[in-house]
TIVO-2410 file (N, C-alpha, C; in nm, 3 decimals):
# residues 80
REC num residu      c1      c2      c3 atome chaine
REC   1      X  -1.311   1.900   1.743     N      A
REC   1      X  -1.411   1.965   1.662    CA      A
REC   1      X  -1.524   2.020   1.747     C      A
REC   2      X  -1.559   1.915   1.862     N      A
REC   2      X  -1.656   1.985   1.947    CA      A
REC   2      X  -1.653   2.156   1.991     C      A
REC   3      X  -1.551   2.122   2.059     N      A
REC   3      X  -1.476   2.206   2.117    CA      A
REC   3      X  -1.454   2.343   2.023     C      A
REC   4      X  -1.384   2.353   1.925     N      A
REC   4      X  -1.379   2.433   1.785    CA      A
REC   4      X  -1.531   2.532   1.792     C      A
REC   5      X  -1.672   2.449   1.782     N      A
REC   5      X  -1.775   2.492   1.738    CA      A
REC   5      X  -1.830   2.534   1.946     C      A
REC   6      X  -1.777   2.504   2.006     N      A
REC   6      X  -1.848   2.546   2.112    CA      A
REC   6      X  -1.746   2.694   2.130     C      A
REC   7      X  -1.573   2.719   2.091     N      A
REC   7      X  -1.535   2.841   2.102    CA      A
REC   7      X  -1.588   2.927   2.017     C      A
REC   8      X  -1.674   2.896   1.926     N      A
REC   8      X  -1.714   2.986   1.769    CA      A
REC   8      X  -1.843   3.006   1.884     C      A
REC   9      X  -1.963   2.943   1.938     N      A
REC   9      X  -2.063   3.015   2.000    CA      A
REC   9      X  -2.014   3.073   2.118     C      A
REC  10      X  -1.934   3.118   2.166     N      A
REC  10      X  -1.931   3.154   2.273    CA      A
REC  10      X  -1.853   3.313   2.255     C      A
REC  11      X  -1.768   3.250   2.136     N      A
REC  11      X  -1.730   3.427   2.090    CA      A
REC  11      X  -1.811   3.493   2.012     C      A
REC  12      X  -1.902   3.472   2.009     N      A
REC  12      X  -2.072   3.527   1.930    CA      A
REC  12      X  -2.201   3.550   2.040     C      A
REC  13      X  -2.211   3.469   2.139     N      A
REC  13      X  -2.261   3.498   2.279    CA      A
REC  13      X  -2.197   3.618   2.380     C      A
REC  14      X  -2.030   3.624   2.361     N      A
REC  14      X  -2.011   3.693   2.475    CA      A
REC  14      X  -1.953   3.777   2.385     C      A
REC  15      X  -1.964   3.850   2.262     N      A
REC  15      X  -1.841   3.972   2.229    CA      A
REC  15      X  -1.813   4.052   2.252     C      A
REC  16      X  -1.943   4.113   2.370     N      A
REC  16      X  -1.932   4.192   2.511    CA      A
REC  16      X  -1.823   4.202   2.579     C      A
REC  17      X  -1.775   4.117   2.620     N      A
REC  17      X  -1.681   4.103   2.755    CA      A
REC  17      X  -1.547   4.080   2.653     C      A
REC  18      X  -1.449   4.169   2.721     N      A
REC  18      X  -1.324   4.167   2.689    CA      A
REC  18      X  -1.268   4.025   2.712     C      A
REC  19      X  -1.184   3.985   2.616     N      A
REC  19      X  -1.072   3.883   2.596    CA      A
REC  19      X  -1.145   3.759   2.663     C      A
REC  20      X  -1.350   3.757   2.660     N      A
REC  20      X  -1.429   3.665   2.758    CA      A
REC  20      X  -1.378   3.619   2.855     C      A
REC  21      X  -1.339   3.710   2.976     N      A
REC  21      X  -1.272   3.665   3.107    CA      A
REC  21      X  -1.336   3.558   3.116     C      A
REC  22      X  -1.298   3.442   3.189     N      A
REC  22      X  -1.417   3.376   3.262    CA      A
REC  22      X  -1.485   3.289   3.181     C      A
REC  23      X  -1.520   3.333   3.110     N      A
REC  23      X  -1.592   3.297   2.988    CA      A
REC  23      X  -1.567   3.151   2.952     C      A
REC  24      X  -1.471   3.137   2.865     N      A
REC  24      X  -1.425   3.050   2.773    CA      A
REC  24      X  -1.389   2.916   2.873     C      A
REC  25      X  -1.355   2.948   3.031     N      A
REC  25      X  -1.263   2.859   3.106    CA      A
REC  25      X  -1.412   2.787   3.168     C      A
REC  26      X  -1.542   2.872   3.176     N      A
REC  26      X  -1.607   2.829   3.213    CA      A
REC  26      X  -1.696   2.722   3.134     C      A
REC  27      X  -1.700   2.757   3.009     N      A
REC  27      X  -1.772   2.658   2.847    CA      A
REC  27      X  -1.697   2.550   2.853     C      A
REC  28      X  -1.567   2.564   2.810     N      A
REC  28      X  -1.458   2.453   2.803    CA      A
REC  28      X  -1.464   2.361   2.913     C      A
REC  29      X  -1.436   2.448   3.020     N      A
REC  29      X  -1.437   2.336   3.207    CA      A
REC  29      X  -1.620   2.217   3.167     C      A
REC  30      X  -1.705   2.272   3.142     N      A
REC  30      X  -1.806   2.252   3.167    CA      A
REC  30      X  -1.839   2.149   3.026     C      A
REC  31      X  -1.811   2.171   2.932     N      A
REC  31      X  -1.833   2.094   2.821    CA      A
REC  31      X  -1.704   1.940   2.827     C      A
REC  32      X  -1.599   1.967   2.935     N      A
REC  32      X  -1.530   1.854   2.905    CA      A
REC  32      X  -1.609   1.759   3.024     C      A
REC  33      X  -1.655   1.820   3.105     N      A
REC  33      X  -1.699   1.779   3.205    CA      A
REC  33      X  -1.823   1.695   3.146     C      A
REC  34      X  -1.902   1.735   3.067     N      A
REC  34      X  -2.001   1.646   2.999    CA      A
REC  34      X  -1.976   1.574   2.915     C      A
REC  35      X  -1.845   1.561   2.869     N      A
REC  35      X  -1.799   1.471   2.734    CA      A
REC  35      X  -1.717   1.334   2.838     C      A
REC  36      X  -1.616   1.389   2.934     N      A
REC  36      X  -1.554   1.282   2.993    CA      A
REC  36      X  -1.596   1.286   3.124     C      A
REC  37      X  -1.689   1.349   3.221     N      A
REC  37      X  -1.679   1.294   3.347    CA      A
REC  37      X  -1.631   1.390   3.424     C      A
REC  38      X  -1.628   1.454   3.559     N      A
REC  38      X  -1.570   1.504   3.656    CA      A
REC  38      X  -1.440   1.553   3.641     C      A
REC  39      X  -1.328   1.427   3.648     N      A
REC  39      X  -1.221   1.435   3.653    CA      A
REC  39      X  -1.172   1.484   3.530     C      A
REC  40      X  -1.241   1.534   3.426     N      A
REC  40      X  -1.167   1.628   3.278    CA      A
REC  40      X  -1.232   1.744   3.314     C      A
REC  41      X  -1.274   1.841   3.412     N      A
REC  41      X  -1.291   2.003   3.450    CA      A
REC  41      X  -1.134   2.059   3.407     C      A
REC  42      X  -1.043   2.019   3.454     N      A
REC  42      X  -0.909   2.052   3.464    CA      A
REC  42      X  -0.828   2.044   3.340     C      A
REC  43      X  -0.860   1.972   3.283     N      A
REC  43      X  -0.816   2.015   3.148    CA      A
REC  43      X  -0.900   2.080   3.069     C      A
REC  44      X  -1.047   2.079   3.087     N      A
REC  44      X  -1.085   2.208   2.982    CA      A
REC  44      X  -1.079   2.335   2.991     C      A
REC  45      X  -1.014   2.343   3.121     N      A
REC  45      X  -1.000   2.457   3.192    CA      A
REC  45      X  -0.822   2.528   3.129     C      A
REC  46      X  -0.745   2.399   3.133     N      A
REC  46      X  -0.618   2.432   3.062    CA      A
REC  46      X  -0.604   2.448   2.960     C      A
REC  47      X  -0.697   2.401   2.876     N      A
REC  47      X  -0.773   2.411   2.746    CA      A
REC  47      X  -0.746   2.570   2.722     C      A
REC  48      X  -0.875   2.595   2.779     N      A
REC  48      X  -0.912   2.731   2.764    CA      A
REC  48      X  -0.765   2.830   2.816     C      A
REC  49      X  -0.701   2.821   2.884     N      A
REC  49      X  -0.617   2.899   2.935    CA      A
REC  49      X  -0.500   2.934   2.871     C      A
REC  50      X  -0.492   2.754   2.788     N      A
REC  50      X  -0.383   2.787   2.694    CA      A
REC  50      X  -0.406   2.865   2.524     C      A
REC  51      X  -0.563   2.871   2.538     N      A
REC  51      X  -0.600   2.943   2.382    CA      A
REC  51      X  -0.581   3.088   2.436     C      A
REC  52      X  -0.623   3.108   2.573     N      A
REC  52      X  -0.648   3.293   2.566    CA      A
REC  52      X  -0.441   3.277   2.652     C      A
REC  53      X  -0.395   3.231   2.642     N      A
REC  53      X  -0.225   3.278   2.644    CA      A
REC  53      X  -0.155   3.292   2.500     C      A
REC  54      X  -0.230   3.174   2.404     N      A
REC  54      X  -0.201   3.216   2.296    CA      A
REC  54      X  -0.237   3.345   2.209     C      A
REC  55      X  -0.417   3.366   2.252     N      A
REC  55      X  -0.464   3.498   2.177    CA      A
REC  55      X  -0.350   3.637   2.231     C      A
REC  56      X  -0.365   3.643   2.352     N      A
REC  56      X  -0.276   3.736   2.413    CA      A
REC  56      X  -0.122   3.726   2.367     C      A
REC  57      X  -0.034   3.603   2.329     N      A
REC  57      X   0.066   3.670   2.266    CA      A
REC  57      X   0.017   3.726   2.107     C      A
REC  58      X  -0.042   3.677   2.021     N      A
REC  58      X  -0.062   3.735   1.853    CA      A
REC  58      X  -0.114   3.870   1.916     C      A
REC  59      X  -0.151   3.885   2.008     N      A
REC  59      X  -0.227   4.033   2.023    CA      A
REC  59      X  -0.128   4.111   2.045     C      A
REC  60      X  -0.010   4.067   2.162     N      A
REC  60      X   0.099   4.165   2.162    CA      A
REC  60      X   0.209   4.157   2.044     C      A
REC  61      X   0.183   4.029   2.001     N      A
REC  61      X   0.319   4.053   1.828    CA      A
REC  61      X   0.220   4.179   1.759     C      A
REC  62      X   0.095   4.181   1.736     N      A
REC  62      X   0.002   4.276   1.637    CA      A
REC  62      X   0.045   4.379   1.680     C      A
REC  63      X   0.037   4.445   1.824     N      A
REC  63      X   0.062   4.577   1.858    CA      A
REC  63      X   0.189   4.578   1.860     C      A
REC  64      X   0.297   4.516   1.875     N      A
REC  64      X   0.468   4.558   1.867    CA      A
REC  64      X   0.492   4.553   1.679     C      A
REC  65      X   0.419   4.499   1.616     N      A
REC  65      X   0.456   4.561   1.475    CA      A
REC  65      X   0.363   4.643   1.446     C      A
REC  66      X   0.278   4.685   1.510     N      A
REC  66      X   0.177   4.863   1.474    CA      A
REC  66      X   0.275   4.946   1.523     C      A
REC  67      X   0.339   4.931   1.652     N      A
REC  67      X   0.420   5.045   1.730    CA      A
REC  67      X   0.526   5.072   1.643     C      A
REC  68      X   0.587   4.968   1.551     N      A
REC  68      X   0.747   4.943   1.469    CA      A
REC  68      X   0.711   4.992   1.356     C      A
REC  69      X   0.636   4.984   1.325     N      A
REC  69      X   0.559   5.047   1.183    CA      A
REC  69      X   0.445   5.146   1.178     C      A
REC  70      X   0.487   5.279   1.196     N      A
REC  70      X   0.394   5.360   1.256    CA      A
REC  70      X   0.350   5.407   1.078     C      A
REC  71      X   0.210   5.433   1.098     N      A
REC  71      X   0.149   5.487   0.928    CA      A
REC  71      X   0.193   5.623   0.853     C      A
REC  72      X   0.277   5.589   0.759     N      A
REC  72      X   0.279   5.727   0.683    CA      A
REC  72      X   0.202   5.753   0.569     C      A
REC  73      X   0.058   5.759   0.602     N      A
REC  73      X  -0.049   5.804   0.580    CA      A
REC  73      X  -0.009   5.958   0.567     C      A
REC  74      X  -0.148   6.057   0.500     N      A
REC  74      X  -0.111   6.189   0.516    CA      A
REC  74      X  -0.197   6.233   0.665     C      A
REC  75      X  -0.114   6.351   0.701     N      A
REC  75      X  -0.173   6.458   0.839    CA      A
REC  75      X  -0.316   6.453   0.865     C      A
REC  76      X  -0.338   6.433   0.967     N      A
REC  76      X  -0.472   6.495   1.001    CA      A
REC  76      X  -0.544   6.609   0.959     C      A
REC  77      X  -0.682   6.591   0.965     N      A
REC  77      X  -0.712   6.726   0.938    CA      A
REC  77      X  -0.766   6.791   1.027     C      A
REC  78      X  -0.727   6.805   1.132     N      A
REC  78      X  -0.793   6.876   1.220    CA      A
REC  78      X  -0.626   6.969   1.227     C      A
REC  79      X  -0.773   7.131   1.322     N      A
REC  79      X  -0.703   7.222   1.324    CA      A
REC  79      X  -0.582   7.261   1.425     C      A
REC  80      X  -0.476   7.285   1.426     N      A
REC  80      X  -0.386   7.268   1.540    CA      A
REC  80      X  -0.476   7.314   1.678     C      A
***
């Protein structure tokens, strides 16, 4: 739950920075580090690595069913 509410401020702090490079590995590394001690950097770090491998696949399922399902919406209106 900690964790939960520290990824919710941090994607509201950084919505700047793409896919928060850096970002997230650095909150997570640093917040486990204050909850357990030194030796948990490394997992909040895997933490984080394994949420933005997950965001990055739903991101590529989203765009391979936009590409599969292209909009038949009507034409543009602009002029040829």
């Amino acid at each position: 739950m900690i964790f939960g509410a520290l990824d919710r401020a941090v994607v509201i702090a950084f919505k700047f920075v793409p896919f928060r490079i850096g970002i997230d590995e650095i909150a997570t590394g640093g917040l486990a580090v204050m909850l357990w001690g030194p030796a948990a950097a490394a997992a909040g770090v895997a933490l984080a690595l394994i949420k933005k491998v997950r965001t990055m696949f739903w991101v590529g399922v989203g765009l391979a069913l936009i590409a599969a399902h292209p909009s038949q919406g009507a034409r543009g209106t602009d002029p040829p």
